[in-house]
NUBA-127852 format. One record per residue (C-alpha): residue number from 1; residue in one letter; x, z, y. Coordinates in Angstrom, 1 decimal, decimal comma, always signed. Layout:
NODE    nr   rest       c1       c3       c2
NODE   NUM      A        X        Z        Y
...
This chain:
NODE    nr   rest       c1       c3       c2
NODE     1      X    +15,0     -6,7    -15,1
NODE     2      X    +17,9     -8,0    -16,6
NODE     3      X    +20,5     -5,4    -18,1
NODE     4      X    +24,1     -5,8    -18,9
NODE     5      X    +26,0     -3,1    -20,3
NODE     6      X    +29,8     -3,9    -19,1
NODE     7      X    +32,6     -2,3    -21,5
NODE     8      X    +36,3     -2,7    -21,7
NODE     9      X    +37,1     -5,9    -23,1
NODE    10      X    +40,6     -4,9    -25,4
NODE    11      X    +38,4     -2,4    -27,2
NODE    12      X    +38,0     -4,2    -30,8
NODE    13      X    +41,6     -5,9    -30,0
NODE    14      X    +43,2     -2,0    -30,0
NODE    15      X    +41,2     -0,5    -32,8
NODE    16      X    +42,5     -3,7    -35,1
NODE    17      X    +46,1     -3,0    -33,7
NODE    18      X    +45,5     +1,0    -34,5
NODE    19      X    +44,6     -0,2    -37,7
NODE    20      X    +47,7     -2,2    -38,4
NODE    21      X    +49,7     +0,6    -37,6
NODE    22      X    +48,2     +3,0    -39,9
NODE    23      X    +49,0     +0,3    -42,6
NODE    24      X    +52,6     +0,0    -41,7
NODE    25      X    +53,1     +3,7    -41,3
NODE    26      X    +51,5     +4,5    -44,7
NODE    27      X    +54,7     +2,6    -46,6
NODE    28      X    +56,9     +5,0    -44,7
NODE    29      X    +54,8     +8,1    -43,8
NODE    30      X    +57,9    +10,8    -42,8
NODE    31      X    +59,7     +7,7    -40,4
NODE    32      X    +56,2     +6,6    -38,5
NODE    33      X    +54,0     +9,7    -39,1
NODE    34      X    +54,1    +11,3    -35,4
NODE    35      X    +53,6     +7,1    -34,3
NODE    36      X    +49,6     +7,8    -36,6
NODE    37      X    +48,6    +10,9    -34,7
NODE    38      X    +49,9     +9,1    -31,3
NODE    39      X    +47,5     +6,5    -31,9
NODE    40      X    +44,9     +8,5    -32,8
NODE    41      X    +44,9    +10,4    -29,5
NODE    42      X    +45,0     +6,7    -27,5
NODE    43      X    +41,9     +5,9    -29,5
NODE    44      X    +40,1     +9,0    -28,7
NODE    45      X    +41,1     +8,5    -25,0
NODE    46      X    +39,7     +5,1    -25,5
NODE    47      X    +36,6     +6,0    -27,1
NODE    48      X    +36,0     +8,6    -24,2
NODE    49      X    +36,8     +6,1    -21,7
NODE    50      X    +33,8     +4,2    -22,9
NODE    51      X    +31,4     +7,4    -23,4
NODE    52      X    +32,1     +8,6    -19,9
NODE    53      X    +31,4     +4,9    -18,8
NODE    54      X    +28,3     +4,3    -21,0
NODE    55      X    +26,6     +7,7    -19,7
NODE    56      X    +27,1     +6,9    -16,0
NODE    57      X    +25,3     +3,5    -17,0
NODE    58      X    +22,8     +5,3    -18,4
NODE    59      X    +22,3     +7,8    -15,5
NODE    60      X    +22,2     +4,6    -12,8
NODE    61      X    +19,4     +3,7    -15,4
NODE    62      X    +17,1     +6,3    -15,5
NODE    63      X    +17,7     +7,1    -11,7
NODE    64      X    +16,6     +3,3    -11,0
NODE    65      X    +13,7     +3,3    -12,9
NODE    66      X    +12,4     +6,7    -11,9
NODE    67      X    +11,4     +4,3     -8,9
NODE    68      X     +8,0     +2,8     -9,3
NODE    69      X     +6,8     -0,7     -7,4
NODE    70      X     +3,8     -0,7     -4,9
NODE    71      X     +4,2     -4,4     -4,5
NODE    72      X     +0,9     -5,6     -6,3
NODE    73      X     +0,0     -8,8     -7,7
NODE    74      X     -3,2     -9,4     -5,3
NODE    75      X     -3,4     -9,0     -1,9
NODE    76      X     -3,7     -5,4     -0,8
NODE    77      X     -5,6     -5,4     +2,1
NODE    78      X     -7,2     -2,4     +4,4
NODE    79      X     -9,9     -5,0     +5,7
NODE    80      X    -12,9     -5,1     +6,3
NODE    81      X    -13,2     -1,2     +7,1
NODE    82      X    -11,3     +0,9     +9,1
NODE    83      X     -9,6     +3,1     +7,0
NODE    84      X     -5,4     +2,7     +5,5
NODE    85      X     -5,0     +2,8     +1,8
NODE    86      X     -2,5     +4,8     +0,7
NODE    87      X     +0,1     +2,1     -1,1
NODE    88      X     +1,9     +0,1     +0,6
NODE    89      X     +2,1     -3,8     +0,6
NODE    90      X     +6,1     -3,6     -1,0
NODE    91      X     +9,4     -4,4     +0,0
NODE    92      X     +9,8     -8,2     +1,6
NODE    93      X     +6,2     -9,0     +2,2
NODE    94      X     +4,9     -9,8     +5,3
NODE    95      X     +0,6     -9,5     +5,3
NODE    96      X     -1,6    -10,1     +8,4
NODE    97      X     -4,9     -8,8     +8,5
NODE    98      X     -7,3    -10,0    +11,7
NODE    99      X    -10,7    -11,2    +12,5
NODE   100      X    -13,2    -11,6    +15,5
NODE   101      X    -16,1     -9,3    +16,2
NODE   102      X    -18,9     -8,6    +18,6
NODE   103      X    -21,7     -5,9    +19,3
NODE   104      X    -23,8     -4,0    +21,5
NODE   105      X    -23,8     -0,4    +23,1
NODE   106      X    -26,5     +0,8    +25,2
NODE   107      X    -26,3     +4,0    +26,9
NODE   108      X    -29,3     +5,8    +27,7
NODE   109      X    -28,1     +8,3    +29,8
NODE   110      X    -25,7     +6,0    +31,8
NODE   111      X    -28,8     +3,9    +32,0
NODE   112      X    -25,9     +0,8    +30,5
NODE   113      X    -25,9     -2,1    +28,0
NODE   114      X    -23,0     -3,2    +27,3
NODE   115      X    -22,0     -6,6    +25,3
NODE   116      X    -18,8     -6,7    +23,5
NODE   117      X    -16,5     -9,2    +21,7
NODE   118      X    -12,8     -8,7    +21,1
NODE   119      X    -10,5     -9,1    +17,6
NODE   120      X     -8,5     -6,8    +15,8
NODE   121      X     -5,2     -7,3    +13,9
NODE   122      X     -3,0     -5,4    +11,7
NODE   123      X     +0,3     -6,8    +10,7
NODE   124      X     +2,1     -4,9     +7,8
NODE   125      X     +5,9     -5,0     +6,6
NODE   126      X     +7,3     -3,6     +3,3
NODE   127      X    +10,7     -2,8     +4,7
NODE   128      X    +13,7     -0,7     +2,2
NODE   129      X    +11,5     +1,1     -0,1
NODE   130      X     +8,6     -0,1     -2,0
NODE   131      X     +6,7     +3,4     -0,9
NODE   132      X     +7,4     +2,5     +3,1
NODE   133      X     +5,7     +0,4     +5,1
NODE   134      X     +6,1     -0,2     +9,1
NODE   135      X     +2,9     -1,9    +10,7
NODE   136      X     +1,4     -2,7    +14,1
NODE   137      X     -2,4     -2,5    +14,8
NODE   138      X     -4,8     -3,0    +17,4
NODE   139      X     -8,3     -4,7    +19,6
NODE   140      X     -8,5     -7,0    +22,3
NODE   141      X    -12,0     -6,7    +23,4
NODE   142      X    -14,0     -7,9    +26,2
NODE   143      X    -17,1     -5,7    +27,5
NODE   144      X    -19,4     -7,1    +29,7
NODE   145      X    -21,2     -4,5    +31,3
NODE   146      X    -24,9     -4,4    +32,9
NODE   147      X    -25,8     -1,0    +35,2
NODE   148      X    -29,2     -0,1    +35,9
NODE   149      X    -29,6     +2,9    +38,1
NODE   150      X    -32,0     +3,9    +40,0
NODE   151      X    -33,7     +0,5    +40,0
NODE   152      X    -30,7     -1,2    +41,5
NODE   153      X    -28,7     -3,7    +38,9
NODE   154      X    -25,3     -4,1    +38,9
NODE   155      X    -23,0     -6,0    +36,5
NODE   156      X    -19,3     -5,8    +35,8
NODE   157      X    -16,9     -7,1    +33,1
NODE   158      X    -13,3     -6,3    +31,9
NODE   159      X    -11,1     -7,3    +28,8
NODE   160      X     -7,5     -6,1    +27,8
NODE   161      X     -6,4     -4,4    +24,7
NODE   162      X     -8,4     -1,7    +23,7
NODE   163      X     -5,1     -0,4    +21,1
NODE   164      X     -1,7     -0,9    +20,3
NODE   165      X     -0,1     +1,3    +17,9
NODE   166      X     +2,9     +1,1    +16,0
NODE   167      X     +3,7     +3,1    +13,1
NODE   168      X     +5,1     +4,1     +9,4
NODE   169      X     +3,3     +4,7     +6,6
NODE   170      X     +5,2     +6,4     +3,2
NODE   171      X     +3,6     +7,3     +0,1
NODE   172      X     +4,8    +10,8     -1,2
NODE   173      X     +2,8    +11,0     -4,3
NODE   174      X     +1,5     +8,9     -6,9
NODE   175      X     -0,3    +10,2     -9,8
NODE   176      X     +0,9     +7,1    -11,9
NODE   177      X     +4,2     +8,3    -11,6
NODE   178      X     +4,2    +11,9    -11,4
NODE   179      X     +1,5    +12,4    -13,9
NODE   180      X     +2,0    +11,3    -17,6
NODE   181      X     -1,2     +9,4    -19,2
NODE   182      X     -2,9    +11,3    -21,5
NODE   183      X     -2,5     +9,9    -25,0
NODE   184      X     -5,9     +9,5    -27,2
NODE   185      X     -6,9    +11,7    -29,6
NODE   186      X     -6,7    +10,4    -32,6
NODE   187      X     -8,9    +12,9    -35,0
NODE   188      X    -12,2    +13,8    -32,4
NODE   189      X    -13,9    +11,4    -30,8
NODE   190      X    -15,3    +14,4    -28,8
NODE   191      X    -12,3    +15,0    -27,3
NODE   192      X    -11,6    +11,2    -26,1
NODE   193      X    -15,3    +11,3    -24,4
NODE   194      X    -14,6    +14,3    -22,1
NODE   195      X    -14,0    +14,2    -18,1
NODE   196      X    -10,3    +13,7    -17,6
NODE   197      X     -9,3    +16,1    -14,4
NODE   198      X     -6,4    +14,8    -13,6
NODE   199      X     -8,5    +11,7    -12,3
NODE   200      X     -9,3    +13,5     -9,5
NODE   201      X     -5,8    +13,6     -8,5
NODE   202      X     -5,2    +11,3     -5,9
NODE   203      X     -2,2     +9,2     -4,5
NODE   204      X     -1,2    +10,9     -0,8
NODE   205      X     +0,7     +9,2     +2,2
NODE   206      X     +1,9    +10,2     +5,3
NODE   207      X     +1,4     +8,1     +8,3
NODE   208      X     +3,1     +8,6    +12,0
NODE   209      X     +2,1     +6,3    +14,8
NODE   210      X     +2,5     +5,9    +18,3
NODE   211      X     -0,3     +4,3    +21,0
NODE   212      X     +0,9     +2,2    +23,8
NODE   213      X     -0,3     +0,4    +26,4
NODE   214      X     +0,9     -1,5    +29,5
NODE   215      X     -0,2     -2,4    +32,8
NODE   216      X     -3,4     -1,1    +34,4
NODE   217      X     -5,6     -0,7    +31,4
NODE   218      X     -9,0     +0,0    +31,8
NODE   219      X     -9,6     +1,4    +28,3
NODE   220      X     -7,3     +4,8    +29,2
NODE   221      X     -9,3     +7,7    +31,0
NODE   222      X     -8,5     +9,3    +33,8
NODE   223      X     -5,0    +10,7    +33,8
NODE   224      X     -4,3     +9,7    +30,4
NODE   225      X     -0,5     +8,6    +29,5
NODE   226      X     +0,4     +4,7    +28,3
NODE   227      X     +1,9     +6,5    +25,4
NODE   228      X     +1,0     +9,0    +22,9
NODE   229      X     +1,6     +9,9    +19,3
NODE   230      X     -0,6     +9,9    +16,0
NODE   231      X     -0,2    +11,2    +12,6
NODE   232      X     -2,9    +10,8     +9,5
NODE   233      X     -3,0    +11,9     +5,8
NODE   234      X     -4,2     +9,2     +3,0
NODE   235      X     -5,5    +10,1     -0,5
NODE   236      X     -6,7     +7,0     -2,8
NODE   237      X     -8,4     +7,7     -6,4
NODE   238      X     -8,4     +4,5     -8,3
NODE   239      X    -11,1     +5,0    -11,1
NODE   240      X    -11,2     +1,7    -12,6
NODE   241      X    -13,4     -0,7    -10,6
NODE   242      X    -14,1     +2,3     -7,9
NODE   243      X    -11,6     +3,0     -5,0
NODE   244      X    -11,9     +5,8     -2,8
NODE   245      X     -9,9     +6,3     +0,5
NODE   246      X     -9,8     +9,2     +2,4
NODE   247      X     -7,7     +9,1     +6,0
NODE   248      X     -7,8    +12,8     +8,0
NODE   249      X     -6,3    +11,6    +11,6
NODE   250      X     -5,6    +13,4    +14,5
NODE   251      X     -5,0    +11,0    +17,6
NODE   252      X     -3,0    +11,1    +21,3
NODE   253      X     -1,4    +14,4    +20,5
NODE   254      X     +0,0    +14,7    +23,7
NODE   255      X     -3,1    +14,3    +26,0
NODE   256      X     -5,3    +17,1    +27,2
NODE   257      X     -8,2    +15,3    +25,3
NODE   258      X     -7,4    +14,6    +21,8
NODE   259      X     -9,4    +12,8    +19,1
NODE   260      X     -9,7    +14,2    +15,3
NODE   261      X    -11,2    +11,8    +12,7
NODE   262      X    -12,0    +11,2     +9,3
NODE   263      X    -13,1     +8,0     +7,4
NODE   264      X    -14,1     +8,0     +3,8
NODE   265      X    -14,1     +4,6     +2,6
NODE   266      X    -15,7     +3,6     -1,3
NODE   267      X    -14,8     +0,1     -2,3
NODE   268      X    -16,6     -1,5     -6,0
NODE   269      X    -15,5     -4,4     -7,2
NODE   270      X    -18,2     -6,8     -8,7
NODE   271      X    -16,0     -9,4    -10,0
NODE   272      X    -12,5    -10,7    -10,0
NODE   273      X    -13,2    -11,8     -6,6
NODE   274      X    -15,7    -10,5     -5,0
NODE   275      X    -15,6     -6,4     -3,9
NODE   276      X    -18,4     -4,7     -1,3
NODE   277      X    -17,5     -1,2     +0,4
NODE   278      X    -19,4     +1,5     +2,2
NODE   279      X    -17,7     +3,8     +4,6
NODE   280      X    -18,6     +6,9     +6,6
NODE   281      X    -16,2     +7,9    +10,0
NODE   282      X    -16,7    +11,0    +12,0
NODE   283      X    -15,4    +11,3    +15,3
NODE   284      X    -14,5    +14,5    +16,8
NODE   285      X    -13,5    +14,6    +21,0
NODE   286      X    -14,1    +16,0    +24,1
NODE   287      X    -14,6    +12,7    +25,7
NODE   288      X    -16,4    +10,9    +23,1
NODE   289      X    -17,7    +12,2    +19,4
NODE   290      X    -19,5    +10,0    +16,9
NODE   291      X    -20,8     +9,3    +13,1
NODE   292      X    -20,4     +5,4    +12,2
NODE   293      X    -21,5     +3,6     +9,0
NODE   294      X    -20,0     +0,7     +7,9
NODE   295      X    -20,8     -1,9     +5,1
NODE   296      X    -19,7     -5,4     +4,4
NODE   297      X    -18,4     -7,3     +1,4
NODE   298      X    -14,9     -9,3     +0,4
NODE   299      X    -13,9    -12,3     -1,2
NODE   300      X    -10,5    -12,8     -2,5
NODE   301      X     -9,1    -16,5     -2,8
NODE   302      X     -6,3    -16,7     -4,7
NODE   303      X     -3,5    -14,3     -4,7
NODE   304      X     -2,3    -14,1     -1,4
NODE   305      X     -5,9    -15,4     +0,6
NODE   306      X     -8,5    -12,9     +1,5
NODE   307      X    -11,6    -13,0     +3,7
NODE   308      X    -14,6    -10,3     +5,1
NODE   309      X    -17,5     -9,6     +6,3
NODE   310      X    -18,6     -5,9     +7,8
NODE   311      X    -21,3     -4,2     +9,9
NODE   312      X    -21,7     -1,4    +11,9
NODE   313      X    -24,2     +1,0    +13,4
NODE   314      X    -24,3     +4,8    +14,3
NODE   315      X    -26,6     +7,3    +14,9
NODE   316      X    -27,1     +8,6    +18,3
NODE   317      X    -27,8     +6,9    +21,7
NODE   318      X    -25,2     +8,2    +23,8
NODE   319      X    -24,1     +5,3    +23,1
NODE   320      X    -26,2     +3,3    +20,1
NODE   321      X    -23,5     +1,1    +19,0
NODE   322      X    -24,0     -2,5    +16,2
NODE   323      X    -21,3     -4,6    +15,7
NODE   324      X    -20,7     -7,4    +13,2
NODE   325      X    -17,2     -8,6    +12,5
NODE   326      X    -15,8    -11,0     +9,9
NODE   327      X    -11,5    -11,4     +8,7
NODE   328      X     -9,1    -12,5     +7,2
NODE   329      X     -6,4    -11,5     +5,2
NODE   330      X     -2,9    -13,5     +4,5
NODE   331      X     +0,5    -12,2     +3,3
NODE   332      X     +3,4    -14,1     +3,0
NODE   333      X     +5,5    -13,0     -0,5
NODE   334      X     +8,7    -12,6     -0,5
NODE   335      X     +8,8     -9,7     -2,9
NODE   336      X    +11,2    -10,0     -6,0
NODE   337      X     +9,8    -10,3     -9,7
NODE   338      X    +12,6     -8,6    -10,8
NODE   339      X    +11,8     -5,5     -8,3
NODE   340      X     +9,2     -4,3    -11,1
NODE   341      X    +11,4     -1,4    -12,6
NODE   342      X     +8,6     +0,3    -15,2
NODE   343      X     +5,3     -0,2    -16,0
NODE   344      X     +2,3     +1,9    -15,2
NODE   345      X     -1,1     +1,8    -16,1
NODE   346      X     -2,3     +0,4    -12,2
NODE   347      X     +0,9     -2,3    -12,5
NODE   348      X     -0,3     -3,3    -15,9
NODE   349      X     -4,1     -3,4    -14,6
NODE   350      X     -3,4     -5,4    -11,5
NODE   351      X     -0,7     -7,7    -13,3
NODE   352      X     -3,8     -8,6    -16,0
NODE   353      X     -6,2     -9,8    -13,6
NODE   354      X     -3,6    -11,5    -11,9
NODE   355      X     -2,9    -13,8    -14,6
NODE   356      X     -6,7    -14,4    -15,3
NODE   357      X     -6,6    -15,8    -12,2
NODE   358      X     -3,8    -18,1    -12,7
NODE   359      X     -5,6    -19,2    -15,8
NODE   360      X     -9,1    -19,7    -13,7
NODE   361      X     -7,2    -21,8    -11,2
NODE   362      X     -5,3    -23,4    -14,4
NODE   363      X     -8,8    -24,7    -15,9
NODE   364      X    -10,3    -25,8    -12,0
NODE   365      X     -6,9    -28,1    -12,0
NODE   366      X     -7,2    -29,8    -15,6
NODE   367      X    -11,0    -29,7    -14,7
NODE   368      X    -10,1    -31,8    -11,2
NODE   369      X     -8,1    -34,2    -13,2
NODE   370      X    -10,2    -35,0    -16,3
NODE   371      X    -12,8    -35,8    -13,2
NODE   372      X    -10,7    -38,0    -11,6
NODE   373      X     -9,9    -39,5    -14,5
């Protein structure tokens, strides 16, 4: 960020004129004496003109960059599990994150099997503040269902959208910013090789949401309202090439049946490019309870490209419930360099591997064209 410190521009021009003065009043010290100390006082008024100016500069300053971006170099992308990070995307970018999937649950004591397919989206904004981010999430999904009861089959299919909710995310803490790094020690190695606590601090958001739905929806129960509220906590520890995500969520507040979850989500990246993820939810209702496990891999193309693959099973058979799914992530940048305001250890991280990638796609272009050549 470029800085430019404004100051009145007849300073030096009246400190040479006070100067003249003085000269001419030394030849004739009783005549211009009281014409000395006059100036004097218009060149400490000056002077504390410029002070008063130069400290409100500097207090815009450090007020600006107490502010710290979440805008990172890479995609950030919540795909392919189920769970929110706790950063947002930053101010000005627009980032859609979707993807097809299909499964199976079969009910044993419904006597049901049911085949699914349907497709998810997310679509994130970065809107005011680079800690705030609005977004809008949900599932189509088809189910077609097969009935046996009794000996007698019957079949029976629906589709609409299984969720809608829109909602703000806002980071309240970040242990980049709030917690100063811990400089090494420079006369025991001893010292340098022990557990750092303050690792285990995470970064914490707050998230409020709202469900929707229109029309006769056969994914609502019986009695429940088109609309209802929804609030989660987010922690995320970044230890180096480990992530872990922790979302506690407490769901349609306002029904007589409400749904408390939690997802903890552990993401590893192998390469550059290429991360996996594991990720445990627990699902706690009156109408419908559940442990899932999910798995799958990502690949990220470029800067702003990325796609997934996941799995899913539980552990029960009230339903059993696979699914397989696969995404895509894309954001659309319109984030300002000069919005970085200070560095910090996870900017400085994330801006490196950035520019190995420009370099690897650097070498694949002169690579193309010697080949061509």
């Amino acid at each position: 960020m470029s800085t430019v410190f404004n100051t009145p521009d007849n300073d030096a021009s009246n400190i040479f004129k006070l100067f003249a003065k003085i000269k001419i009043s030394h030849n004739n010290q009783r005549r211009h004496g009281y014409k000395i100390i006059i100036n004097l006082i218009y060149l400490s008024e000056l002077t504390r003109m410029s002070m008063q100016k130069f400290a409100l500069f500097s207090l815009f300053l450090i007020i600006t960059t107490s502010l710290k971006a979440q805008y990172t170099e890479t995609i950030n992308s919540n795909r392919p599990g189920q769970s929110q990070g706790a950063f947002a995307v930053g101010t000005n970018v627009l980032q859609l994150e979707t993807g097809p999937y299909f499964g199976n649950d079969e009910h044993t004591g419904l006597g049901t099997d049911t085949d699914i397919w349907g497709i998810d989206y997310q679509l994130r904004y970065g809107l005011l503040f680079e800690r705030l981010e609005l977004n809008i999430s949900g599932a189509f999904e088809n189910q077609d269902i097969t009935r046996n009861f009794l000996g007698t089959t019957s079949e029976a299919s629906f589709r609409n959208f299984r969720s809608n909710t829109i909602g703000a995310k806002y980071l309240v803490f970040d242990p980049n910013v709030s917690l100063k790094e811990d400089k090494p020690n420079l006369y025991s190695w001893k010292a340098n090789q022990r557990f750092n606590w303050k690792t285990l601090i995470p970064a914490v958001s707050i998230y409020a949401g709202a469900n929707f739905s229109f029309g006769d929806n056969p994914y609502l129960f019986q009695g429940e309202g088109k609309f209802s509220p929804k609030a989660a906590i987010i922690t995320q520890n970044n230890w180096g090439r480990w992530v872990l995500v922790l979302n506690f969520i407490a769901d349609k507040l306002t029904e007589d049946f409400r749904t408390y979850a939690g997802i903890a989500t552990m993401t590893h990246a192998i390469s550059q490019n290429f991360a996996v993820f594991a990720e445990y939810q627990a699902i706690k209702g009156d109408l419908y309870a559940d442990d899932l496990a999910r798995a799958g891999a990502a690949y990220l193309l470029g800067k702003n490209l990325q796609f997934d693959v996941s799995g899913l099973i539980n552990f029960k058979d009230t339903p059993s419930r696979w699914q397989v799914a696969a995404g895509v992530s894309y954001r659309l940048d319109l984030h300002k360099v000069d919005e970085f305001l200070e560095e910090s250890n996870e900017g400085n991280r994330r801006r490196a591997r950035s520019k190995r990638l420009d370099e690897e796609e650097g070498l694949e272009d002169d690579e193309g064209g010697l080949l061509e050549q």
